[in-house]
N, C-alpha and C positions, 0 to 999 in steps of 0.2 A: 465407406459409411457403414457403421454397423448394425446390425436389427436391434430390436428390443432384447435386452441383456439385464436387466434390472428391473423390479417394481416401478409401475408407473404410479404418477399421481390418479388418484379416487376425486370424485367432484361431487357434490352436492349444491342443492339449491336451498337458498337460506333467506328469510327473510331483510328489507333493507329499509332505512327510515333515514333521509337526511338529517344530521345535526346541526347543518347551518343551510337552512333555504336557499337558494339559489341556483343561476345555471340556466340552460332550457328547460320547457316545458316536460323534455323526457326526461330529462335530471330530476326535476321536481315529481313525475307521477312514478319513477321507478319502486317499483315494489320487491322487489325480489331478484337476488344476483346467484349466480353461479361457482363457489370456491373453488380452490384446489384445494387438496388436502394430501401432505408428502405421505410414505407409507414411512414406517416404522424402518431404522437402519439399525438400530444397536448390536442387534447379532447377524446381520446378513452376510452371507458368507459367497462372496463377489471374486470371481476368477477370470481371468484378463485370458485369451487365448492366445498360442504361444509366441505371436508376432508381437501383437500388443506389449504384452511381457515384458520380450525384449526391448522393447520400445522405453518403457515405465523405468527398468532396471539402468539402461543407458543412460536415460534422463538421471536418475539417481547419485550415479557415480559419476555425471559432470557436475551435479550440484556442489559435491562434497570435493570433488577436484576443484571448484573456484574457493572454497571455503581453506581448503589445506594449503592453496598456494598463495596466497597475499604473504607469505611471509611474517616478518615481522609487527607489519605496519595491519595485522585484522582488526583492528577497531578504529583506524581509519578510515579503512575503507569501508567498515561495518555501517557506520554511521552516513559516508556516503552514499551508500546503495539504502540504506533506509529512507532517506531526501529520496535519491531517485524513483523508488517505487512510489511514496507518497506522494510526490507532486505530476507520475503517469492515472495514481490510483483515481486521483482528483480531480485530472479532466477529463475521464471515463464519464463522471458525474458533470462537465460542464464547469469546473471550481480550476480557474486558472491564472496566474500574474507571471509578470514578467520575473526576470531572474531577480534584478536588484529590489523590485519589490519583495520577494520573497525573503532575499538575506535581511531586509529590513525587520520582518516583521519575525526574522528566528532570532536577530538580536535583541528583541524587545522592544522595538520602536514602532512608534503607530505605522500600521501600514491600510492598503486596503483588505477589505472583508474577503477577496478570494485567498490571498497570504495570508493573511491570518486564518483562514480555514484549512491552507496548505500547512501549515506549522502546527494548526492540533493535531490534523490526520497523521504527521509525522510523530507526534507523542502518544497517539494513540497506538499507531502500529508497533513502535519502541516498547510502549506500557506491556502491551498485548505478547510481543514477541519475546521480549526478557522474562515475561512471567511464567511462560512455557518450560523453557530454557529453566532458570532455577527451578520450578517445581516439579517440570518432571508430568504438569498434566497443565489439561486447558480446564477453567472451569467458568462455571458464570458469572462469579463476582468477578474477574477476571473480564470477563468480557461487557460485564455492564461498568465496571469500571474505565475499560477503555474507550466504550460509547461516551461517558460521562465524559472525559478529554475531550474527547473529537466535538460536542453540541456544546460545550458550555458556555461558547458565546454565540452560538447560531440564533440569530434575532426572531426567528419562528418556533425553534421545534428546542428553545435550550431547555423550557421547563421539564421536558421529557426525555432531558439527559441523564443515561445510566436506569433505564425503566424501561423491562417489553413494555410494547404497547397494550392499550385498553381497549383501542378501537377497530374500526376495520380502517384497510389500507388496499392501495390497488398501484399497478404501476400502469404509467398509459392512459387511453384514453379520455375522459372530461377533469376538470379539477374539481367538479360537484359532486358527481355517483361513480360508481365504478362500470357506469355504460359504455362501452367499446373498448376495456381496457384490456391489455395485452396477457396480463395477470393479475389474477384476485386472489391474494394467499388465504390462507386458514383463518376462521374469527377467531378474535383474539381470546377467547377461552379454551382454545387448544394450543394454546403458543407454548405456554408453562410445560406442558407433557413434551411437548416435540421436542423443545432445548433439551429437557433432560434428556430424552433419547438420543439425540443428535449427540449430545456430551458425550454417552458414552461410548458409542461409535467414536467420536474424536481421540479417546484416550485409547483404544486395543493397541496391541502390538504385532498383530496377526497376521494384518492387510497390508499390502503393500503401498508404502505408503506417497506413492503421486496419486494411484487410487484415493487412497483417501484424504487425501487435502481438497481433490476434485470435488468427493462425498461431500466434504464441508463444506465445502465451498457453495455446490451449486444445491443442497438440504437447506445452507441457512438463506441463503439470498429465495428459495421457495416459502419458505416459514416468512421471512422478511417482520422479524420479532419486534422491529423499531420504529415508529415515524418519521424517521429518516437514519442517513448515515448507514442504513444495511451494507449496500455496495462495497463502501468504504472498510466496515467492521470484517466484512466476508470475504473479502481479500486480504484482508491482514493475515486470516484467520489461515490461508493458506501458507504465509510462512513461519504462523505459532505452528502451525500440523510438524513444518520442517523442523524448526526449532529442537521441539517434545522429543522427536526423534530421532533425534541426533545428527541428521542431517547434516545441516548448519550448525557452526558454536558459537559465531558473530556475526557473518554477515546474512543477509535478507538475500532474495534472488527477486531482481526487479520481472517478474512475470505481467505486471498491470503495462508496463511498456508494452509488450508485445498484443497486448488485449487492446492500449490504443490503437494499435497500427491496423486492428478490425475491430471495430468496434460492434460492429451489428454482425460479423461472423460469433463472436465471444458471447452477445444476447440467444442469439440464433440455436448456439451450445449448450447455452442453459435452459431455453426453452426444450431442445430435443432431452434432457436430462428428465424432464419432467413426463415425459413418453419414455420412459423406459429404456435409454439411449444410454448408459452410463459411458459406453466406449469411444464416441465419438469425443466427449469433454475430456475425458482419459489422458486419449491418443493429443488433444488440442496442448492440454496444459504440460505432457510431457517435451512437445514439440517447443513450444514457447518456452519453458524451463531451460531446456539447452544453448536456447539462443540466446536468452540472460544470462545463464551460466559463463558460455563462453566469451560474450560482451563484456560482463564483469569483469573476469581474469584480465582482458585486455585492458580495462582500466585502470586496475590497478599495477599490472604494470608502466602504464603511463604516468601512474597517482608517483609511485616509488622515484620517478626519474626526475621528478621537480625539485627536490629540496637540492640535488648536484646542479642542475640548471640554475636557481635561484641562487646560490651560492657563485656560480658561475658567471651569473649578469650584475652581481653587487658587489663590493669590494670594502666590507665591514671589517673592521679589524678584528681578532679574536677576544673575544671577552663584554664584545660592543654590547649596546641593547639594540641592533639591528641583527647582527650575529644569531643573537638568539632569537628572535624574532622567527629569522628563515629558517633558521634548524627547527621550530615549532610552529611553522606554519601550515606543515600538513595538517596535524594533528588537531591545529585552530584555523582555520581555513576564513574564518569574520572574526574579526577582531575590535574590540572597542579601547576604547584609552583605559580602561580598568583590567581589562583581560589583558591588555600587553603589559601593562607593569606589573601585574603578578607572574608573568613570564619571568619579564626580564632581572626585575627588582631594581629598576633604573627610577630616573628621574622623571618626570611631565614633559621636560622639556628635552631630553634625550631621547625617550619616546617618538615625540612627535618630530623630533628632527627626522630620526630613523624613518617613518613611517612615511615623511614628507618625499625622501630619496629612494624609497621601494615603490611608491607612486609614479616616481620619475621615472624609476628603469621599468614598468610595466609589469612589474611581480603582483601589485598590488594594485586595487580602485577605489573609489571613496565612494559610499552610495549616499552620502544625505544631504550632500549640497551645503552642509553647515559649516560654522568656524568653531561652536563648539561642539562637545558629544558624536563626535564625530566616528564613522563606523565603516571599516575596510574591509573587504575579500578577495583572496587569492584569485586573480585572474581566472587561470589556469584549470585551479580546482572548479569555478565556476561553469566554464564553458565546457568542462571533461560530462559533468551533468547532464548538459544539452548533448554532448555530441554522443554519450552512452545510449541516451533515450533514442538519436537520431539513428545509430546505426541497429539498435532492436528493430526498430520499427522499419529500416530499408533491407533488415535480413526477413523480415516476417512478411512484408508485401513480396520480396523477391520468391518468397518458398511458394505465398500464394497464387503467382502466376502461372508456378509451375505445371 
């Protein structure tokens, strides 16, 4: 555990006035709360000491080793490591469905409201992370745009999708004032200056950069700019950091996996962050990094050995629309009767023959219980999700015993 290494947060007492009555009696007479207020990051010139370092630098070049080694198939797996972070990121926050609920509601199909809020936070972090990635910087349309995915259908807080917030916010304690609450960020008239500050810290090239995904990370989730979705935006946010910097060129590193597997060690981090602790969250997020890093890789060579299996347990002729089907199944992994016949350029009813015998040999599942509109996913690919997520989380409790 390390001493204070950083700027702490500053606190002030500020005046408070409910906007909406209610709550106890304390909720109702509170008069006056307590902030934090982050310090200024834009030029801070932050040096890890030399274990650390090595620690930060290690984590680095496993990133970029999962990244370089998928082979051919990096936007495969890109895509499924971007599911997998989104759907760890989202029950950090509580926001969880089952697997077929979820393929439901990324194919377009009603689903329930935790999948559908797992399938924004998956386009938000995509929106967030590709925009790194081509431009080379993170910026705030950029980041209020991806807020603006992630709430557009959130039935409480969508009107305040893609907009810091106006109000105060607190995490914790009452749903009325901010009495007993764990944290009270900054009024929201200091929100505007910090982003900016925080931007530019997020753009240097100077810092090393799991340091500063950390900085971002645990700067914005202190600011906490939104009325909701912070959490969500503030982990994205650490692998647009990857992104920008080349880290990464496609895939995401599921890191919120390993944040579920402690949930309140990860709070816990971010709190010491805000005492002046940067090296503890440092040392956490390199640790966790590696153990997604090297979970990944494993996945994806598992991801690579299905389309030979799947070939293996089907007996399509060449040129079928079943043929093509599994030769394009990684890469489509849900498929509906419209995305398999643009695959194939077959028939309706060669389609569904195909799809009816990949059902049978257990390549494929049906998730919608319908006769028509009917909508399939890879086995395999499915349960590789679960079992990615599962082995982060049995490598990150096994470290913490230690």
């Amino acid at each position: 555990m390390t001493e204070s290494d950083f700027p702490p947060h500053t606190y002030r007492v500020v005046s408070w006035r409910q906007a909406t009555r209610g709550g106890s009696k304390a909720d109702r007479m509170l008069a006056e709360i307590t902030v934090a207020v982050p310090p200024f990051v834009a030029d801070l010139d932050y040096r890890p000491g030399n274990v650390l370092a090595s620690t930060l630098l290690d984590a680095a070049t496993e990133i970029a080793r999962t990244d370089a080694g998928a082979g051919t198939r990096l936007q495969s797996l890109g895509r499924f490591l971007i599911r997998t972070e989104s759907v760890a990121s989202s029950k950090i926050e509580q926001v969880e469905a089952d697997a077929d609920d979820f393929v439901r509601a990324i194919a377009g199909v009603r689903s329930n409201a935790s999948a559908t809020s797992m399938v924004a936070a998956t386009d938000a972090l995509t929106e967030l992370v590709e925009r790194a990635g081509a431009t080379g910087a993170i910026s705030l349309d950029d980041i209020l745009a991806a807020h603006r995915i992630l709430m557009a259908d959130d039935p409480t807080d969508q009107r305040y999708a893609g907009q810091l917030r106006t109000v105060q916010n607190w995490i914790g304690g009452s749903d009325w004032s901010p009495r007993n609450a764990v944290h009270v960020p900054p009024p929201p008239e200091l929100v505007p200056e910090l982003i900016d500050d925080l931007l530019v810290y997020a753009n240097r090239g100077d810092v090393d950069v799991i340091t500063q995904a950390a900085v971002v990370h645990a700067q914005f989730e202190s600011i906490h700019p939104f009325t909701d979705g912070n959490g969500r935006i503030g982990r994205a946010l650490i692998n647009a950091v990857f992104r920008r910097r080349g880290l990464t060129t496609v895939t995401v590193v599921p890191v919120a996996s390993a944040m579920v597997a402690d949930k309140q060690g990860y709070f816990d981090l971010v709190n010491r962050y805000r005492d002046g602790r940067l090296g503890d969250f440092s040392e956490r997020l390199a640790e966790s990094a590696v153990i997604a890093a090297q979970e990944s890789l494993r996945s994806a060579e598992i991801l690579l050995t299905l389309p030979e299996q799947w070939a293996a347990e089907t007996s399509f002729r060449r040129g079928s629309a079943g043929q093509k089907i599994v030769a394009a199944l990684l890469d489509h992994p849900i498929l509906t009767i419209d995305s398999a016949l643009k695959i194939t350029g077959h028939t309706d009813a060669a389609v569904y023959t195909a799809m009816s015998r990949l059902q049978a040999d257990g390549v494929v599942h049906e998730v919608t219980g319908r006769k028509r509109d009917k909508i399939w996913a890879a086995t395999e690919v499915v349960a590789e999700l679960d079992d990615l997520n599962a082995r982060i989380v049995a490598r990150v409790g096994a470290a913490g015993s230690r």
